[in-house]
PyMOL Python script that loads the backbone (N, CA, C, O; Angstrom):
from pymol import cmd

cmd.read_pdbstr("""\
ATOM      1  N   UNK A   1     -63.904 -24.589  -5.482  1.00  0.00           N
ATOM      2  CA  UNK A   1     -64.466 -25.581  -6.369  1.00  0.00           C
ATOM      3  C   UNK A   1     -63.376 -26.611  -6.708  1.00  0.00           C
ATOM      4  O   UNK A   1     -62.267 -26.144  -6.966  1.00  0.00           O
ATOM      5  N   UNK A   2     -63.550 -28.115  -6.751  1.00  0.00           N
ATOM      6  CA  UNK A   2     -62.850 -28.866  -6.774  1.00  0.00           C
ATOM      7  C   UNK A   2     -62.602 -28.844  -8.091  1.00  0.00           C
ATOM      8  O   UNK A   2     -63.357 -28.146  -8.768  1.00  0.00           O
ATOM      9  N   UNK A   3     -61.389 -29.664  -8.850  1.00  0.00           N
ATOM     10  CA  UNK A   3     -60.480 -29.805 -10.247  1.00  0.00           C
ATOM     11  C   UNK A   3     -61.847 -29.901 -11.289  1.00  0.00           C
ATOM     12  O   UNK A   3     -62.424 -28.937 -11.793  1.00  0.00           O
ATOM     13  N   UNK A   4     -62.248 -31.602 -11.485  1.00  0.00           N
ATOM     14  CA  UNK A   4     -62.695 -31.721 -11.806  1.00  0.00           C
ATOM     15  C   UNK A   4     -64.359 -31.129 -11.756  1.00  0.00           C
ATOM     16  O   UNK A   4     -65.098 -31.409 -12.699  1.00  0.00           O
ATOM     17  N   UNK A   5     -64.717 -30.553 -10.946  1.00  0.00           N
ATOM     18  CA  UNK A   5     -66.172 -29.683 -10.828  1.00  0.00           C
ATOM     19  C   UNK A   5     -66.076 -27.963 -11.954  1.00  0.00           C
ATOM     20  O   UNK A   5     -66.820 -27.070 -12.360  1.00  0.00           O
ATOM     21  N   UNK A   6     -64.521 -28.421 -12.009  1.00  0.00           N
ATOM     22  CA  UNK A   6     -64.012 -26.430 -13.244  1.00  0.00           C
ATOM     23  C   UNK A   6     -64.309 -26.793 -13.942  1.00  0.00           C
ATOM     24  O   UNK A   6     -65.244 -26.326 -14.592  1.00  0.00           O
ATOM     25  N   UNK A   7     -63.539 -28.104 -14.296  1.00  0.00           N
ATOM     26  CA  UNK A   7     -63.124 -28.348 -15.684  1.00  0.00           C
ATOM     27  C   UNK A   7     -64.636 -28.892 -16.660  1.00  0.00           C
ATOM     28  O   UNK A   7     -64.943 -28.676 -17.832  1.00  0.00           O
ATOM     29  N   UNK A   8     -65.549 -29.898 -15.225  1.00  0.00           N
ATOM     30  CA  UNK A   8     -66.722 -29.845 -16.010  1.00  0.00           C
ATOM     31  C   UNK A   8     -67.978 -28.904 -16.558  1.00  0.00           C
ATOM     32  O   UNK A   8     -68.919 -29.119 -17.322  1.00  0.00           O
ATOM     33  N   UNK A   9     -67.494 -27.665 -15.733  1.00  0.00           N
ATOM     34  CA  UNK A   9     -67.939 -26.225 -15.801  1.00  0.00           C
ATOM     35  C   UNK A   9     -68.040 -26.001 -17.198  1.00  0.00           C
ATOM     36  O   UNK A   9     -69.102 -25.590 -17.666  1.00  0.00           O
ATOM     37  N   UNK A  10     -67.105 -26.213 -17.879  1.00  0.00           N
ATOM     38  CA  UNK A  10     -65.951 -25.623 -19.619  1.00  0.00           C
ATOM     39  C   UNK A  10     -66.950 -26.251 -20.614  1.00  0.00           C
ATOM     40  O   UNK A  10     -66.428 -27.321 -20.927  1.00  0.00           O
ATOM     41  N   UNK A  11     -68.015 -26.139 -21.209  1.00  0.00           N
ATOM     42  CA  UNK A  11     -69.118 -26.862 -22.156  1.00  0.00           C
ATOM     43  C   UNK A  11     -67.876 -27.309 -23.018  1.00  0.00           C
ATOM     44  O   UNK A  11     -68.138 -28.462 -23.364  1.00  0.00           O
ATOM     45  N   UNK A  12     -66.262 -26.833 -23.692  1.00  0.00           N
ATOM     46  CA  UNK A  12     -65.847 -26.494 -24.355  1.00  0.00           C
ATOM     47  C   UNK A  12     -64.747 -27.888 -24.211  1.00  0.00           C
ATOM     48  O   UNK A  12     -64.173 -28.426 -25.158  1.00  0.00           O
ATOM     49  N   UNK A  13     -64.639 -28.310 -22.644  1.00  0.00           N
ATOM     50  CA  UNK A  13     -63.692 -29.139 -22.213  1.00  0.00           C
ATOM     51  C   UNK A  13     -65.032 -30.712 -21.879  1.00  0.00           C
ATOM     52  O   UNK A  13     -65.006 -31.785 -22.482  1.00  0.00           O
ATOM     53  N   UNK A  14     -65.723 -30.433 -21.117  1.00  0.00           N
ATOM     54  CA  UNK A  14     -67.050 -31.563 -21.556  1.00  0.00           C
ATOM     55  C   UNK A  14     -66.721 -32.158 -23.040  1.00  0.00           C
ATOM     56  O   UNK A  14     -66.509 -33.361 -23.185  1.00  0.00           O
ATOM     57  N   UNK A  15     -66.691 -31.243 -24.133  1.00  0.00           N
ATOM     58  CA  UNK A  15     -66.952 -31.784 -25.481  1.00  0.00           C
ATOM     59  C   UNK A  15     -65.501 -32.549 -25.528  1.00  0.00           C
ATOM     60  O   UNK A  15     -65.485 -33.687 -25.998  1.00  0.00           O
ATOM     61  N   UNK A  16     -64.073 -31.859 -24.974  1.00  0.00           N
ATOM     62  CA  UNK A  16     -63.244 -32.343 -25.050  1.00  0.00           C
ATOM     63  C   UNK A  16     -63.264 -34.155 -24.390  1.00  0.00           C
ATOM     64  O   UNK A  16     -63.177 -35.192 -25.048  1.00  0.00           O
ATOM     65  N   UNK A  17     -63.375 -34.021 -23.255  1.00  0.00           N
ATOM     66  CA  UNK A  17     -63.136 -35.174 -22.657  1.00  0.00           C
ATOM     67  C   UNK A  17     -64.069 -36.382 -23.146  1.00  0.00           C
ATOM     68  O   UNK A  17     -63.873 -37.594 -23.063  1.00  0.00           O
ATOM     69  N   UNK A  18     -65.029 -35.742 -23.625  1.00  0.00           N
ATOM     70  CA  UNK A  18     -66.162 -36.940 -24.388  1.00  0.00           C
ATOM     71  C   UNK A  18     -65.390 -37.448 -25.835  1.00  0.00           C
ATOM     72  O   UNK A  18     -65.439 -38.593 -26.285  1.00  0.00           O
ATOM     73  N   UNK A  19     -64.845 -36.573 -26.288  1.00  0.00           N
ATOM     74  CA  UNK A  19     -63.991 -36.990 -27.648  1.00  0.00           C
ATOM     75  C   UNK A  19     -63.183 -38.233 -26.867  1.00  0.00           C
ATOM     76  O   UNK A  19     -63.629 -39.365 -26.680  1.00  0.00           O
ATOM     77  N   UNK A  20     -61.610 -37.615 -26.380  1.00  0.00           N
ATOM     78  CA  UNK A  20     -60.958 -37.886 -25.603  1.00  0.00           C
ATOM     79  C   UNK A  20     -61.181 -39.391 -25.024  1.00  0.00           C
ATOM     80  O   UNK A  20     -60.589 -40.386 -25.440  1.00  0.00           O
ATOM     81  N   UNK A  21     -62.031 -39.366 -24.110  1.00  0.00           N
ATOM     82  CA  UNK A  21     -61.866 -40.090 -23.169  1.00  0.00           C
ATOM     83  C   UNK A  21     -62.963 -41.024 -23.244  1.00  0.00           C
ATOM     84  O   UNK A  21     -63.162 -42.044 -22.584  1.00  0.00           O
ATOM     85  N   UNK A  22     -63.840 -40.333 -24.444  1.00  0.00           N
ATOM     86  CA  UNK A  22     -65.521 -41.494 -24.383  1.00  0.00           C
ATOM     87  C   UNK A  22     -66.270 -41.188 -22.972  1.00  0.00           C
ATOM     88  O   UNK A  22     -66.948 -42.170 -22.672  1.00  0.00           O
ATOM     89  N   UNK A  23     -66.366 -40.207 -22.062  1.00  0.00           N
ATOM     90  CA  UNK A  23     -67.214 -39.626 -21.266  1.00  0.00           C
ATOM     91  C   UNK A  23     -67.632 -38.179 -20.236  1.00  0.00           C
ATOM     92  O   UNK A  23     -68.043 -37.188 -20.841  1.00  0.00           O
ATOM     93  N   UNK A  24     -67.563 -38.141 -19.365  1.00  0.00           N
ATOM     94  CA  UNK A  24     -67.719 -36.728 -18.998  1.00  0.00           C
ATOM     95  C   UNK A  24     -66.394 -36.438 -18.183  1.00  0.00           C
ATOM     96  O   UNK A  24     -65.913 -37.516 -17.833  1.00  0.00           O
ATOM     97  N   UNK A  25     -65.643 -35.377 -17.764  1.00  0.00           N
ATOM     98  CA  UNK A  25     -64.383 -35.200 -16.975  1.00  0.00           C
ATOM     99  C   UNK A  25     -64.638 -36.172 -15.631  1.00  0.00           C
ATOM    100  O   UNK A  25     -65.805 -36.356 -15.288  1.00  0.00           O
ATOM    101  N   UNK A  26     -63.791 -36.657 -15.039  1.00  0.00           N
ATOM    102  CA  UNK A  26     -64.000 -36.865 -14.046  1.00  0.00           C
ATOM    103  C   UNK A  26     -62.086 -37.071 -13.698  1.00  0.00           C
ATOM    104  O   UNK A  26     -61.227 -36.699 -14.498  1.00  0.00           O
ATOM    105  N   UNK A  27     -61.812 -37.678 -12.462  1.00  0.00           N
ATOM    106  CA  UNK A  27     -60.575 -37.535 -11.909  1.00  0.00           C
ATOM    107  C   UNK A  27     -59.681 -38.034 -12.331  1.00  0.00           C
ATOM    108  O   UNK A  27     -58.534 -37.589 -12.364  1.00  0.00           O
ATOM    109  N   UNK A  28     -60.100 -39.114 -12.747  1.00  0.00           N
ATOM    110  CA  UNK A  28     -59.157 -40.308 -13.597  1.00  0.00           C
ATOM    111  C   UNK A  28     -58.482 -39.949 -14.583  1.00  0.00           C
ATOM    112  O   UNK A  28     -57.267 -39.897 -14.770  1.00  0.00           O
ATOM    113  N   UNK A  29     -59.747 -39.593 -15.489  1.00  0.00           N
ATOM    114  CA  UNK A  29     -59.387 -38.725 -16.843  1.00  0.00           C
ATOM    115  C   UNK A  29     -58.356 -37.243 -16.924  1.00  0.00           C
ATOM    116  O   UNK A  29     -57.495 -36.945 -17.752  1.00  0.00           O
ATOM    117  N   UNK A  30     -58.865 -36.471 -15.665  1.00  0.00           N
ATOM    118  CA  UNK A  30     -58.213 -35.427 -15.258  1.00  0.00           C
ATOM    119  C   UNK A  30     -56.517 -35.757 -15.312  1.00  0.00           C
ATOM    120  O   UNK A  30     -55.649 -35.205 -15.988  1.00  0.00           O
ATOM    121  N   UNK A  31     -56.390 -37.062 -14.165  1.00  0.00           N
ATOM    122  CA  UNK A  31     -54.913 -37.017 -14.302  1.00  0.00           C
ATOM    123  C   UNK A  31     -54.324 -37.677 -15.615  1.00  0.00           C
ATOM    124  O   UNK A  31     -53.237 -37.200 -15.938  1.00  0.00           O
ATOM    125  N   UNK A  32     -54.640 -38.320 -16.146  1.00  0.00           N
ATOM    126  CA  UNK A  32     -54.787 -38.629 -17.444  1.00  0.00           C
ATOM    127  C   UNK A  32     -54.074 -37.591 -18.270  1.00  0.00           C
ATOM    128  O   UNK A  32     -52.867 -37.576 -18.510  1.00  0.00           O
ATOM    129  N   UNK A  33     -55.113 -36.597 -18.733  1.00  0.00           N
ATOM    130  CA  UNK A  33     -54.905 -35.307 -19.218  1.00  0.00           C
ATOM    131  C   UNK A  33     -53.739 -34.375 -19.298  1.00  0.00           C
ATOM    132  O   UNK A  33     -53.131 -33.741 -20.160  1.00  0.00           O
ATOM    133  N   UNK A  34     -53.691 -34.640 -17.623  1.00  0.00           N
ATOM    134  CA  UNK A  34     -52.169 -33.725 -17.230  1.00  0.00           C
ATOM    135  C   UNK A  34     -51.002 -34.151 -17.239  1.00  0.00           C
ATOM    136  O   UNK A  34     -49.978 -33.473 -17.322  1.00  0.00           O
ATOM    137  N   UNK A  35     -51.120 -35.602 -17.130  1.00  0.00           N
ATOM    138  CA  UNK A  35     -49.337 -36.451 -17.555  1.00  0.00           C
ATOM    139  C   UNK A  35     -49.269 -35.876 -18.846  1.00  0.00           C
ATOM    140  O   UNK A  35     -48.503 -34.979 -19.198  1.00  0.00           O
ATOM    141  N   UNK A  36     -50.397 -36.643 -19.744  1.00  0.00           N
ATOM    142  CA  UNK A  36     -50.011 -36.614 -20.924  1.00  0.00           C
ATOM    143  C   UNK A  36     -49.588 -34.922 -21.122  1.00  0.00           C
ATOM    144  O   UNK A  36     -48.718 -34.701 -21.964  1.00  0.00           O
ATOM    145  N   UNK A  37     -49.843 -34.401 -20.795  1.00  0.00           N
ATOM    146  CA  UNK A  37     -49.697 -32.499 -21.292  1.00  0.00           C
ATOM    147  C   UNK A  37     -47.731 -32.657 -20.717  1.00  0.00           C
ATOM    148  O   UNK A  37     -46.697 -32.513 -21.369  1.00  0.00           O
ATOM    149  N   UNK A  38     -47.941 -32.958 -19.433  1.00  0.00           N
ATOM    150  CA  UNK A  38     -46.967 -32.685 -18.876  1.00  0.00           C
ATOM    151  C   UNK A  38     -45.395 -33.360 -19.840  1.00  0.00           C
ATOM    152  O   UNK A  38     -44.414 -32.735 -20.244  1.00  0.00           O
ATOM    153  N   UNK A  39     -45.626 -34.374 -19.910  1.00  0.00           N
ATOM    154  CA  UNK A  39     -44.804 -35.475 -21.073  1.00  0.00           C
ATOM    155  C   UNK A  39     -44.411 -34.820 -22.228  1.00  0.00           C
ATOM    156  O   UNK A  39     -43.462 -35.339 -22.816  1.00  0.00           O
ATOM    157  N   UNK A  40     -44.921 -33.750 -22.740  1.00  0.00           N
ATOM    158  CA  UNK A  40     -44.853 -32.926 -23.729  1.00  0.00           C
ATOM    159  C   UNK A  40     -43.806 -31.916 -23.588  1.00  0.00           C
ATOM    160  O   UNK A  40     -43.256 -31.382 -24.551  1.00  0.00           O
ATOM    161  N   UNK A  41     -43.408 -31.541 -21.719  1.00  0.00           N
ATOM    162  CA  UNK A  41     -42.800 -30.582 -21.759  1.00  0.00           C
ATOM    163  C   UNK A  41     -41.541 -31.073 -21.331  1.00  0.00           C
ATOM    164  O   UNK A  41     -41.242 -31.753 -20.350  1.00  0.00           O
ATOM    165  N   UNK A  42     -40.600 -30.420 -22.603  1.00  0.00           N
ATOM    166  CA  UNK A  42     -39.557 -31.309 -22.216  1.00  0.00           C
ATOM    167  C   UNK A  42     -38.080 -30.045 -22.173  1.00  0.00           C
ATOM    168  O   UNK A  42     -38.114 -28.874 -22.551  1.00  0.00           O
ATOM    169  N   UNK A  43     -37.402 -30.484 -21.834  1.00  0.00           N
ATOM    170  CA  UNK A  43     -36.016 -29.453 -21.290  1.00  0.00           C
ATOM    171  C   UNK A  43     -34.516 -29.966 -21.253  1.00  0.00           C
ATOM    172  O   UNK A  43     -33.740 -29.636 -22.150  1.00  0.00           O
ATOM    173  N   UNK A  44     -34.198 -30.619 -20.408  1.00  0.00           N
ATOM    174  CA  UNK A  44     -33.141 -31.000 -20.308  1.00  0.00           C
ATOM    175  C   UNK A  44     -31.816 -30.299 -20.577  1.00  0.00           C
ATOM    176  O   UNK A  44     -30.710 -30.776 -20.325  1.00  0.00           O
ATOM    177  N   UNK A  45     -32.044 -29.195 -21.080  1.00  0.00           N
ATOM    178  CA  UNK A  45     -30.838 -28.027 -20.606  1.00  0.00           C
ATOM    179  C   UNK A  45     -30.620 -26.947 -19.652  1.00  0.00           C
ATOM    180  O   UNK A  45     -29.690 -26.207 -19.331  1.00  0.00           O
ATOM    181  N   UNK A  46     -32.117 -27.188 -19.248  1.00  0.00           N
ATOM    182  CA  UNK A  46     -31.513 -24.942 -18.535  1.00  0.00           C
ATOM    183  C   UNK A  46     -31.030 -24.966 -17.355  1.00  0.00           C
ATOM    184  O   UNK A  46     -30.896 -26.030 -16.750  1.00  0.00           O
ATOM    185  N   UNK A  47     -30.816 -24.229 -17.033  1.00  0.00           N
ATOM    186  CA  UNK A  47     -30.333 -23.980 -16.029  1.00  0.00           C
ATOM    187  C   UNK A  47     -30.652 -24.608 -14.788  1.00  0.00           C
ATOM    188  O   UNK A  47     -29.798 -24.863 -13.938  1.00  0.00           O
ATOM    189  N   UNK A  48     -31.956 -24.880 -14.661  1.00  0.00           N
ATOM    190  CA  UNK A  48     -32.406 -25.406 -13.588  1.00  0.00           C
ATOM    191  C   UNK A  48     -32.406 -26.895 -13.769  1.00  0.00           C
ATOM    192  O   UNK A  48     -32.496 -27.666 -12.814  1.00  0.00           O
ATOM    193  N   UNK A  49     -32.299 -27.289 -15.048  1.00  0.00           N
ATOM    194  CA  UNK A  49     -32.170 -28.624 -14.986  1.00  0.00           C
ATOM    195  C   UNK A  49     -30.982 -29.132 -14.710  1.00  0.00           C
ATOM    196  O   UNK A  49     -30.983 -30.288 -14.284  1.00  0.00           O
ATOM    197  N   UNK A  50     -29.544 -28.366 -14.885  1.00  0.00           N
ATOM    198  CA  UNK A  50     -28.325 -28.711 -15.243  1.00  0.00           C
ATOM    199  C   UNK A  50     -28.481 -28.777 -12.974  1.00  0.00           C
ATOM    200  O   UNK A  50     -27.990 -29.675 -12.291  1.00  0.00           O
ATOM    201  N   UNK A  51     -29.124 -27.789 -12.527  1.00  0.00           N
ATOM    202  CA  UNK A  51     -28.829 -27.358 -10.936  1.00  0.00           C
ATOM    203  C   UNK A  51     -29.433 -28.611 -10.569  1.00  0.00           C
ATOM    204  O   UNK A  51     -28.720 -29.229  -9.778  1.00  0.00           O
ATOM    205  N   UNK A  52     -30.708 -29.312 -10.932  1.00  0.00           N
ATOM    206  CA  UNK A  52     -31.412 -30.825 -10.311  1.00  0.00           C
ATOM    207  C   UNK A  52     -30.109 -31.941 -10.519  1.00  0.00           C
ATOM    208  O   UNK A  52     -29.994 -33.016  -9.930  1.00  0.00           O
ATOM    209  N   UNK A  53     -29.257 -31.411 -11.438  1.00  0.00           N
ATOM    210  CA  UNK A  53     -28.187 -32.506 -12.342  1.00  0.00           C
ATOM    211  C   UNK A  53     -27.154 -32.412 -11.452  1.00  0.00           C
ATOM    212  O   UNK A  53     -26.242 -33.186 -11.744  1.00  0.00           O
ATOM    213  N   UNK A  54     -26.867 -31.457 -10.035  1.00  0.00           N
ATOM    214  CA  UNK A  54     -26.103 -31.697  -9.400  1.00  0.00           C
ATOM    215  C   UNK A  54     -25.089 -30.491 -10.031  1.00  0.00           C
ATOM    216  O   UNK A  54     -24.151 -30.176  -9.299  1.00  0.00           O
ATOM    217  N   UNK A  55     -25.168 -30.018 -10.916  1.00  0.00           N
ATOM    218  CA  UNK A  55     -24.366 -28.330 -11.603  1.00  0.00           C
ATOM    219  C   UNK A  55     -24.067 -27.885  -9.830  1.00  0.00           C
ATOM    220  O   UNK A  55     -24.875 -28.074  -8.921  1.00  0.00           O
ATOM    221  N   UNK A  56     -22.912 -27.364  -9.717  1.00  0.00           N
ATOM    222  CA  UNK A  56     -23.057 -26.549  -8.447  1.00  0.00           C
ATOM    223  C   UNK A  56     -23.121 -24.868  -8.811  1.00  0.00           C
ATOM    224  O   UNK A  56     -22.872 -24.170  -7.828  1.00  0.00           O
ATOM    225  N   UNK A  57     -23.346 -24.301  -9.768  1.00  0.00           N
ATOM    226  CA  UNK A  57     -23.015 -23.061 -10.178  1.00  0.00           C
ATOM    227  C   UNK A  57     -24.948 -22.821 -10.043  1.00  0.00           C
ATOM    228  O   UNK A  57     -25.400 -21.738  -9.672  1.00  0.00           O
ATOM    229  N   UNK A  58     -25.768 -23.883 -10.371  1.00  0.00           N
ATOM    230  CA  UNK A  58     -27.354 -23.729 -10.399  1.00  0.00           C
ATOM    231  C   UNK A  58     -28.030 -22.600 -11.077  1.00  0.00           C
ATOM    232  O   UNK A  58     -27.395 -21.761 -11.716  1.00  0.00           O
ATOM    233  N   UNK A  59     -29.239 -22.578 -10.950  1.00  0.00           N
ATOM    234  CA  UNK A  59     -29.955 -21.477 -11.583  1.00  0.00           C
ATOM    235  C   UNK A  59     -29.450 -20.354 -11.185  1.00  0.00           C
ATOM    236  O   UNK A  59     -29.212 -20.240  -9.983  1.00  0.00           O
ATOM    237  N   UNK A  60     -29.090 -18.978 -12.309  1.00  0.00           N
ATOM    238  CA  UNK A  60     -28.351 -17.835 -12.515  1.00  0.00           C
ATOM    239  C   UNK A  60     -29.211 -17.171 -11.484  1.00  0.00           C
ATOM    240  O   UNK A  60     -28.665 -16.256 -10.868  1.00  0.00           O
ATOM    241  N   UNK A  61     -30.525 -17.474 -11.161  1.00  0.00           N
ATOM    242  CA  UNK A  61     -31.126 -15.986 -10.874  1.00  0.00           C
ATOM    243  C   UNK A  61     -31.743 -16.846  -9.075  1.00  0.00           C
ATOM    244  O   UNK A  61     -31.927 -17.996  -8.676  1.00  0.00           O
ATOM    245  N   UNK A  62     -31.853 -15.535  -8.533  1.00  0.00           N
ATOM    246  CA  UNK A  62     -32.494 -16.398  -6.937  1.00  0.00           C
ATOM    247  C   UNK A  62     -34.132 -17.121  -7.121  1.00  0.00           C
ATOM    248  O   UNK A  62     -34.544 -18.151  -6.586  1.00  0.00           O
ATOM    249  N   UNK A  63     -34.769 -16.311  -7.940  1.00  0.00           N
ATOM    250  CA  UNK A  63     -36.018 -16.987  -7.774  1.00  0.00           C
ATOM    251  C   UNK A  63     -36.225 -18.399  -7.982  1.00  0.00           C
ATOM    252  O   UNK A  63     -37.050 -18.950  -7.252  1.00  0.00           O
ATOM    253  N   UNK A  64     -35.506 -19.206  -9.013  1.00  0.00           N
ATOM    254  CA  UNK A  64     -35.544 -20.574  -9.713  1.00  0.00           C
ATOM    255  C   UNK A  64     -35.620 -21.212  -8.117  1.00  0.00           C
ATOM    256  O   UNK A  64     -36.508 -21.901  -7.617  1.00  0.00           O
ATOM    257  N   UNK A  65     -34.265 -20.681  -7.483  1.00  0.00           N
ATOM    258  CA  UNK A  65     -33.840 -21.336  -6.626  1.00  0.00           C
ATOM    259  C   UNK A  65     -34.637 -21.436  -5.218  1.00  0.00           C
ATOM    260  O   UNK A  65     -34.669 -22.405  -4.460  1.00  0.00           O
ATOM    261  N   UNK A  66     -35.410 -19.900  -5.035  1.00  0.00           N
ATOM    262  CA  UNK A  66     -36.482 -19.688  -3.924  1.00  0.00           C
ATOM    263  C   UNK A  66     -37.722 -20.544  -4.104  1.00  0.00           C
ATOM    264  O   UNK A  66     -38.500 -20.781  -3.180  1.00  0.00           O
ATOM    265  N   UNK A  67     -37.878 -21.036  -5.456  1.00  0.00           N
ATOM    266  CA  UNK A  67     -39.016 -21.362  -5.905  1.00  0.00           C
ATOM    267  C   UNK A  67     -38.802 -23.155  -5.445  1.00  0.00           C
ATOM    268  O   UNK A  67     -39.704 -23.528  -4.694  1.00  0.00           O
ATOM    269  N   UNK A  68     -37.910 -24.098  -5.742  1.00  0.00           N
ATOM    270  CA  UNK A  68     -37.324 -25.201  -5.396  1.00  0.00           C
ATOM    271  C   UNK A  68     -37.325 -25.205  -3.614  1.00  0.00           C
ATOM    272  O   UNK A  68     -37.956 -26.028  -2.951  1.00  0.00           O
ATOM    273  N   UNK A  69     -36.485 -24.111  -3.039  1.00  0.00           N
ATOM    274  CA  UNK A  69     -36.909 -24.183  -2.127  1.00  0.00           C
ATOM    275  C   UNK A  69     -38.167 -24.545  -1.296  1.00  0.00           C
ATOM    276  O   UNK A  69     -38.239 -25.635  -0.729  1.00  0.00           O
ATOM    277  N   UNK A  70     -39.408 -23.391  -1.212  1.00  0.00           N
ATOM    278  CA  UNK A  70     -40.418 -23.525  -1.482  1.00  0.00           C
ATOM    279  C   UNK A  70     -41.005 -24.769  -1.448  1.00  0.00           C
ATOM    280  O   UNK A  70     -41.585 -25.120  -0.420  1.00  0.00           O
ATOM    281  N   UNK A  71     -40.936 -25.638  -2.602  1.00  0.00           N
ATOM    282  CA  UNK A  71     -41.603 -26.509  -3.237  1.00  0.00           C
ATOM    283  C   UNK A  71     -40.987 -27.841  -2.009  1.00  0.00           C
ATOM    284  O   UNK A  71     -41.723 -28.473  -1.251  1.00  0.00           O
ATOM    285  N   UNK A  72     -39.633 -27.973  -2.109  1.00  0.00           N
ATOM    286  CA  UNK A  72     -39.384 -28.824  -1.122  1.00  0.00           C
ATOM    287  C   UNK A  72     -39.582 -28.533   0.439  1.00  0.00           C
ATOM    288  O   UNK A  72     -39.329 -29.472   1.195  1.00  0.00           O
ATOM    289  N   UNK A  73     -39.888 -27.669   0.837  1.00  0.00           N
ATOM    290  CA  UNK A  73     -40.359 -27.381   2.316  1.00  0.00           C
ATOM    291  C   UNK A  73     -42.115 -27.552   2.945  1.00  0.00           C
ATOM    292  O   UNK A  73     -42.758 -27.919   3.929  1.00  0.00           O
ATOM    293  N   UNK A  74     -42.271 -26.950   1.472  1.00  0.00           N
ATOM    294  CA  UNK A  74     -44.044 -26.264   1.414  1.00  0.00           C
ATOM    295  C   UNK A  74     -45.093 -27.797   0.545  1.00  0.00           C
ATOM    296  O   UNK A  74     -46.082 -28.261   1.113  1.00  0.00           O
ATOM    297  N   UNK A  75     -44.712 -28.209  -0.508  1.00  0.00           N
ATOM    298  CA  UNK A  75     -45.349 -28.891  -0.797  1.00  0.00           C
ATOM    299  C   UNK A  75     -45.657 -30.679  -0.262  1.00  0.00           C
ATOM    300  O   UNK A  75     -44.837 -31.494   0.162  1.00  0.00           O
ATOM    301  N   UNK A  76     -46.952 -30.813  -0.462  1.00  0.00           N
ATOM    302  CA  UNK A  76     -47.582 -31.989  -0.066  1.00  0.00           C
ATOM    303  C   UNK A  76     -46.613 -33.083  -1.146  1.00  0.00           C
ATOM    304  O   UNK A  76     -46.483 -34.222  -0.698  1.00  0.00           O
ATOM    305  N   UNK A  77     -46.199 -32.907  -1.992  1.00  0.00           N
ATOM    306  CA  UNK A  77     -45.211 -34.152  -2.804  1.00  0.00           C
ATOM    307  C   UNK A  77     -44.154 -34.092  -2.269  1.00  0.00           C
ATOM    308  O   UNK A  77     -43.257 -34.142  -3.111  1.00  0.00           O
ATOM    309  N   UNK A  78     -43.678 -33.982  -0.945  1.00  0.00           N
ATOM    310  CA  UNK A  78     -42.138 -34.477  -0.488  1.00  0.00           C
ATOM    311  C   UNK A  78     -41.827 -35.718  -0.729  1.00  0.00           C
ATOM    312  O   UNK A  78     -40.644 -36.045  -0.638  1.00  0.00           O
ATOM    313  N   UNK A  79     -42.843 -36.699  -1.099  1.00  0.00           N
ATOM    314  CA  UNK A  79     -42.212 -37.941  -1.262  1.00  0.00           C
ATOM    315  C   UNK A  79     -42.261 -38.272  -2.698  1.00  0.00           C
ATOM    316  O   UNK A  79     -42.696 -39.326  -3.161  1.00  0.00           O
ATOM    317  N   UNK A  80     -41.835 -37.400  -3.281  1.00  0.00           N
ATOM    318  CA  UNK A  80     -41.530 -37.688  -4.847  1.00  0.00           C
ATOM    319  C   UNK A  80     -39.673 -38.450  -4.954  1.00  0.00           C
ATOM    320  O   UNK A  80     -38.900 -38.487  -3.996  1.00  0.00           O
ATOM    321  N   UNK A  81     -39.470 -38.793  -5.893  1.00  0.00           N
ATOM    322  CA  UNK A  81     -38.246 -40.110  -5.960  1.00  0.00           C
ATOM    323  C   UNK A  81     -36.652 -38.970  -6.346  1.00  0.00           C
ATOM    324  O   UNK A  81     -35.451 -39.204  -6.479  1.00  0.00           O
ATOM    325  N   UNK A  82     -37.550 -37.686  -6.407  1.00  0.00           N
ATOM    326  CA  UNK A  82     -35.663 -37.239  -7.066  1.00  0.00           C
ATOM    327  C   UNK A  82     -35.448 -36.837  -5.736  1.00  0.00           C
ATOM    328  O   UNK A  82     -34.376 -36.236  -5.662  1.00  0.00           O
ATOM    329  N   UNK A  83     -36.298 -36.960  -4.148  1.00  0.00           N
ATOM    330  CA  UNK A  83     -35.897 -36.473  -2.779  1.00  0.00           C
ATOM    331  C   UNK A  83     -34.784 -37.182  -2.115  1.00  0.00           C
ATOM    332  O   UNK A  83     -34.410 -36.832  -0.995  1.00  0.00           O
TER     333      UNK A  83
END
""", "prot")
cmd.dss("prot")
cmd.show_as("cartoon", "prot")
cmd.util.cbc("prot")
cmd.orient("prot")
């Protein structure tokens, strides 16, 4: 099931996005939704941020680092700007 076909599933998130957004979920709104959430999460110390910062000592544990891996091999956003 596509993003927006869940989320309009949610009677609970419908009511949301009609507040919100003045209509029913749809894609626009969707990404909308998720910057703004995302913008919220903020860090700028740990470990893994200090390792994006060029730290050569990087995240303490292998997974941070398997997981980055991963993400730069495997994911469809390779052309994001910190590449």
């Amino acid at each position: 099931m596509l993003p927006v076909a869940r989320i309009a599933a949610v009677p609970e998130y419908q009511e949301t996005f009609r507040k919100v957004f003045g209509g029913p979920p749809n894609a626009r709104d969707l990404v909308r939704a998720i910057t703004s959430y995302e913008r919220t999460q903020l860090s700028f110390d740990s470990p893994f941020d200090r390792f994006i910062a060029g730290d050569s000592r990087g995240p303490s544990t292998t997974p941070p680092k398997r997981g980055w891996e991963l993400f730069n091999t495997r994911c469809s956003l390779q052309q994001m700007p910190w590449r």
